[in-house]
FITOR-934981 format. One line per 2 residues: number of its first residue (from 1); their letters; for each residue y, z, x of N, C-alpha, C. Coordinates in Angstrom, 1 decimal, decimal comma. Atoms other than C-alpha are relative to their C-alpha. Example, Ala and Ser with C-alpha at 12.3 -4.5 7.8 and 13.67 -1.06 7.14 Angstrom:
! FITOR-934981
1	AS	-1,2/0,0/0,9/-4,5/7,8/12,3/1,2/0,0/0,9 ~ -1,1/0,0/-0,9/-1,1/7,1/13,7/1,1/0,8/-0,8 $
END
This chain:
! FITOR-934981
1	XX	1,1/-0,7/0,5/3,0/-90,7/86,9/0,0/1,4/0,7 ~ 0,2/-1,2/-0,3/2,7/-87,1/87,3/-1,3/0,5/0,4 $
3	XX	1,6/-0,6/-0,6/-0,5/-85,4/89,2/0,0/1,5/-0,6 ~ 0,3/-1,5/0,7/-1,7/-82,3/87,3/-1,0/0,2/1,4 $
5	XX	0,5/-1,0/-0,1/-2,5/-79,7/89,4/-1,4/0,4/-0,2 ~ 0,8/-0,5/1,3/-6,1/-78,2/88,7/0,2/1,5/1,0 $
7	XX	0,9/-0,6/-0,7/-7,0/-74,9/90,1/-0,8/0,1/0,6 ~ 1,6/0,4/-0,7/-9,3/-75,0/92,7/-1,0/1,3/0,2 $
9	XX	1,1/-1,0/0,6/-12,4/-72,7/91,6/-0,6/0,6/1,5 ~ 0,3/-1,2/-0,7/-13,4/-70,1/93,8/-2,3/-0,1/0,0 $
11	XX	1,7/-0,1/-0,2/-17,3/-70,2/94,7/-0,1/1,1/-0,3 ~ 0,8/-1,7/0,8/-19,6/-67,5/92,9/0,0/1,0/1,1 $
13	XX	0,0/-1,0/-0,9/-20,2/-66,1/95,9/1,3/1,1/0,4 ~ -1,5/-0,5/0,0/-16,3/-65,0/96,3/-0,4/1,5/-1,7 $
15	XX	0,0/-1,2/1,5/-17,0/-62,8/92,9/-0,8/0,6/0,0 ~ 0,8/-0,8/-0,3/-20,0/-61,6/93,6/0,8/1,0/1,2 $
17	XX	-0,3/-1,0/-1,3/-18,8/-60,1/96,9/1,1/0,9/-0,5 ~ -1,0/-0,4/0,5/-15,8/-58,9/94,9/-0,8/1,6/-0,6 $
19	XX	0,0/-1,1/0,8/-17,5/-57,2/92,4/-1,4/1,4/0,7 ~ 0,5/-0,9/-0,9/-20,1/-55,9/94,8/0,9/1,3/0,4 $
21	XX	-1,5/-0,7/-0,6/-17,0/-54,2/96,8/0,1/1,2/-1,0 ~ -0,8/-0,6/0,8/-15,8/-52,7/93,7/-1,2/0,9/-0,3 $
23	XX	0,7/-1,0/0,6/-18,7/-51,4/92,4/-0,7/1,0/1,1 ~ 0,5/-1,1/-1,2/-19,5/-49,9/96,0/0,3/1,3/-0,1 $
25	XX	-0,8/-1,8/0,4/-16,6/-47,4/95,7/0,2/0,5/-1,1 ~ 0,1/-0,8/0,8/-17,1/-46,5/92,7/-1,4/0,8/-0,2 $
27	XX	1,5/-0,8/-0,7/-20,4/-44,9/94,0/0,5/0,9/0,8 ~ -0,6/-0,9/-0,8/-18,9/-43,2/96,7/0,7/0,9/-0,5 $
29	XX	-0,7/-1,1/1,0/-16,7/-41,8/94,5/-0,3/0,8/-1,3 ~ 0,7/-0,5/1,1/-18,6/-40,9/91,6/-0,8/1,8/0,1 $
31	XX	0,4/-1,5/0,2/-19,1/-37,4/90,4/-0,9/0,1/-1,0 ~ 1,1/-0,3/1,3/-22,1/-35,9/88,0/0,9/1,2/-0,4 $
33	XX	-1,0/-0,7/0,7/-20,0/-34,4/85,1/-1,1/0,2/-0,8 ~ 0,7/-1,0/1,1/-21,8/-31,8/82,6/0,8/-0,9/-1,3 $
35	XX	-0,1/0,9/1,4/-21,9/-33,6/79,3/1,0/1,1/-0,5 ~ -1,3/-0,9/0,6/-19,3/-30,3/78,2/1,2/-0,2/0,6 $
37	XX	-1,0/0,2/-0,7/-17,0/-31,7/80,5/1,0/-1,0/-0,6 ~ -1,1/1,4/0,1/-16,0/-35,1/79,2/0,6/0,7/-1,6 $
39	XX	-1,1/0,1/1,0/-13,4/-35,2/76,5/-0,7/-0,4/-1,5 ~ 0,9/0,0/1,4/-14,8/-34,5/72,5/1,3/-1,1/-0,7 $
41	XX	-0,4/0,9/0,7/-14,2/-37,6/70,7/0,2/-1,4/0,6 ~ -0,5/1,1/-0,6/-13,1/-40,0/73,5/-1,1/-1,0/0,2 $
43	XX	1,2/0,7/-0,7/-15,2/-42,9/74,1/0,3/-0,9/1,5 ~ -0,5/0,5/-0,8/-16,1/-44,3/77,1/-1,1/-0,8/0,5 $
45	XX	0,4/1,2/-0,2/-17,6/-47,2/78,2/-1,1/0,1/1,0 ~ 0,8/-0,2/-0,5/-21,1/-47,3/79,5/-0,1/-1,0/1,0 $
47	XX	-0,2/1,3/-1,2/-21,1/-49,8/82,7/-1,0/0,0/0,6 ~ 1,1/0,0/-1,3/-24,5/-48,4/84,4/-0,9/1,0/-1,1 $
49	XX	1,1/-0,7/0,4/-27,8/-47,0/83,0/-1,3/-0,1/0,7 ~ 2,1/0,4/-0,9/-31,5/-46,0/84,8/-0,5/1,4/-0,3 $
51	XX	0,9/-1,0/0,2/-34,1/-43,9/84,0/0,0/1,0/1,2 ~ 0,3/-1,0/-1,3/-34,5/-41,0/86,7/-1,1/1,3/-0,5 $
53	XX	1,0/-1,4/0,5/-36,7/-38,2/87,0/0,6/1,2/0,8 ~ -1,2/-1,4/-0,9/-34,9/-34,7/88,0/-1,3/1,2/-0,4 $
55	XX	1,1/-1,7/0,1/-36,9/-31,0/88,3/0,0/-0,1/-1,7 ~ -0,1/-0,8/1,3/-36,1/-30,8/84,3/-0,9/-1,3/-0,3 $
57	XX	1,1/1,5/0,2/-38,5/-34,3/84,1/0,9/-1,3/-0,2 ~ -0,5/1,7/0,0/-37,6/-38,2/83,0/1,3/0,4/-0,9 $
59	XX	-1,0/-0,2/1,0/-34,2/-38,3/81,6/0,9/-1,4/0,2 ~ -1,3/1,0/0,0/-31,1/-41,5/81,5/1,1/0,6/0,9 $
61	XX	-1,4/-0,2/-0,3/-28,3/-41,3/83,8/0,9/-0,8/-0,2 ~ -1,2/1,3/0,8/-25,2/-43,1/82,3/0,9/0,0/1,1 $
63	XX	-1,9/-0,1/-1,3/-22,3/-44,4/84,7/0,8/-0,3/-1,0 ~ -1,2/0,4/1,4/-19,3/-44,1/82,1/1,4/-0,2/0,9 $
65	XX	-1,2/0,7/-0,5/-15,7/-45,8/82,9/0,9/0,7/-1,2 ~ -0,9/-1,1/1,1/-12,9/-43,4/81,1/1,0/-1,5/0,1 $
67	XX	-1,4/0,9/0,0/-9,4/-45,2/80,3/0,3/0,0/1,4 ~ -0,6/0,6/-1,7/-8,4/-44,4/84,0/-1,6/-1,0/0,6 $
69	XX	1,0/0,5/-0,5/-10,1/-46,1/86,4/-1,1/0,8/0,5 ~ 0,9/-0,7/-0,5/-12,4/-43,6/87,1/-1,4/-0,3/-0,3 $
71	XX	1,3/-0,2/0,1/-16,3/-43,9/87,2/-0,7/1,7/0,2 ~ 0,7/-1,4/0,2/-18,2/-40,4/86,0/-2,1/-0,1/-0,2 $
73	XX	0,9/-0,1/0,3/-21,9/-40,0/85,7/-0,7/1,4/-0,8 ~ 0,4/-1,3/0,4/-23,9/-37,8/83,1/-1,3/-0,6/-0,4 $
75	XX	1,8/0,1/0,5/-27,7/-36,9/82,6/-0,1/-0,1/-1,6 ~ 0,0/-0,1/1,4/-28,3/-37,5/79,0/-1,2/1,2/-0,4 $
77	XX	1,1/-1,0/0,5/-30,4/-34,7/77,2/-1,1/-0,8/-0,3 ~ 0,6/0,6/0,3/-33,7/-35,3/76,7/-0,1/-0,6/-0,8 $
79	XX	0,2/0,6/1,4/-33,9/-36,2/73,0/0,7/-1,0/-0,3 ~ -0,6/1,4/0,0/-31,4/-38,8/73,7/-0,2/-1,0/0,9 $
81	XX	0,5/0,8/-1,0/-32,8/-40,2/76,7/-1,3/-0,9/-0,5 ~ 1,0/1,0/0,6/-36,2/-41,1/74,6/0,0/-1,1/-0,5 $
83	XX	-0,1/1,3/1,3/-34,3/-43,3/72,1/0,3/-1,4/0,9 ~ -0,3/0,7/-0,8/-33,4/-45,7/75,4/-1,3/-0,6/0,6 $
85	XX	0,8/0,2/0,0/-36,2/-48,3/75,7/0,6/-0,5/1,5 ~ -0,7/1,1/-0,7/-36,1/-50,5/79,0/0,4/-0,5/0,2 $
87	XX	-0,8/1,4/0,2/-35,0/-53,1/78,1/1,1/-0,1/-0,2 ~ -1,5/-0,2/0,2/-31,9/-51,5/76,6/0,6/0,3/1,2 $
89	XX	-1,0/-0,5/-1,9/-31,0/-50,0/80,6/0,0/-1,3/-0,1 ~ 0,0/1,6/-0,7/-31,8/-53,9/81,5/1,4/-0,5/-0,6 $
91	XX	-1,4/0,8/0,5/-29,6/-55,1/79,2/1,3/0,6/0,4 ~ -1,1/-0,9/-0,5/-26,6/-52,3/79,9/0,0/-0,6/1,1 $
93	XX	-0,3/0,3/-1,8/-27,1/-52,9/84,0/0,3/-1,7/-0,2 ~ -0,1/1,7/-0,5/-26,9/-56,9/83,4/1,4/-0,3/-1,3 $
95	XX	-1,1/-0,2/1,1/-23,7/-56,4/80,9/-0,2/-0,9/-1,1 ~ 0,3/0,2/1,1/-25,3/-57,7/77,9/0,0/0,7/-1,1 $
97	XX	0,0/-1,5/0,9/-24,9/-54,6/76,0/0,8/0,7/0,3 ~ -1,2/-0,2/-0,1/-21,7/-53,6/75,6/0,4/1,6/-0,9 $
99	XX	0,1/-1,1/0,9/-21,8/-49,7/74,5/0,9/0,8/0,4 ~ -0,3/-1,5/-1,2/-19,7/-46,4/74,6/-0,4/0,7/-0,5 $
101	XX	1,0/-1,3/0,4/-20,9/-42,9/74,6/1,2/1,2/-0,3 ~ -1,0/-1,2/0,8/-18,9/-40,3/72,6/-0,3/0,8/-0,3 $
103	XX	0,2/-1,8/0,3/-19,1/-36,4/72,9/0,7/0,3/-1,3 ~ -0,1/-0,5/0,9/-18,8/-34,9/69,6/0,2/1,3/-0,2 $
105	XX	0,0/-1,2/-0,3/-18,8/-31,6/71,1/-1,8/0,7/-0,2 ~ 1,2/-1,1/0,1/-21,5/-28,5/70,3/-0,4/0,2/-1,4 $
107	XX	0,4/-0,4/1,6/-23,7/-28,0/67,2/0,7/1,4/-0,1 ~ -0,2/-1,5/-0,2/-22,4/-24,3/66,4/-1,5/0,8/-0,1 $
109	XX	1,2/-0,8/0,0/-26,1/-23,2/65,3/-0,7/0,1/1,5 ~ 1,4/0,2/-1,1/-28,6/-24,8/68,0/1,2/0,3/1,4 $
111	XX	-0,5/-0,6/-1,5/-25,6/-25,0/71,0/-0,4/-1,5/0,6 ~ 0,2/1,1/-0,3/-26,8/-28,4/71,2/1,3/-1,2/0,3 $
113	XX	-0,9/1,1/0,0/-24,7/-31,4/72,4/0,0/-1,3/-0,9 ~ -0,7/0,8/1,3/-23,4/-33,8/69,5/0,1/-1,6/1,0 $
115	XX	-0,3/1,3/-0,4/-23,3/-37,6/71,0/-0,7/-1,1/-1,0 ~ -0,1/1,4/1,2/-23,2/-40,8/69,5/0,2/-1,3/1,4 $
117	XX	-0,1/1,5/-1,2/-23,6/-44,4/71,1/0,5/-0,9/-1,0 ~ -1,1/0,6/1,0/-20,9/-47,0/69,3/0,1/-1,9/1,2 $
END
């Protein structure tokens, strides 16, 4: 008779500490990129959202994840920050809501930024 093997499962705590770790340095390393900066059309994967209040008043900060491994952070304008209830950050920060955010570029009239949530 043969003995199968199982894998022996790793305690939660091992993955928490993990993903803690990971998401540490990507803090440390994290830059605030001007919404004109990121790449028109590309989407990118929203992994962190919270209300803040900056000199310009209450607005959304997004943590976005490009194809590299990079972690970027951008303030959203205000008119896009209102449509973001709490519940929607809650759900984003606890990865229940699985969104990305996609520059569209510049209106040509207003000068305004063009985004989309997908």
């Amino acid at each position: 008779m043969h003995s199968v093997l199982k894998p022996r499962s790793l305690p939660t705590r091992v993955f928490f500490q993990t993903d803690l770790i990971y998401k540490f340095k990507d803090v440390a390393s994290t830059d605030v990129i001007p919404i004109s900066e990121i790449a028109v059309g590309r989407k990118y994967l929203i992994e962190f959202a919270r209300r803040v209040n900056t000199k310009y008043g209450d607005t959304v900060l997004l943590s976005l994840r490009d194809t590299e491994p990079k972690l970027g952070k951008v303030f959203l304008p205000k008119r896009y920050s209102t449509t973001f209830k709490d519940e929607d950050l809650e759900m984003i920060v606890e990865g229940k809501l699985k969104l990305h955010l996609i520059y569209k570029g510049k209106c040509e009239k207003s000068g305004s930024y063009q985004l989309v949530i997908e």
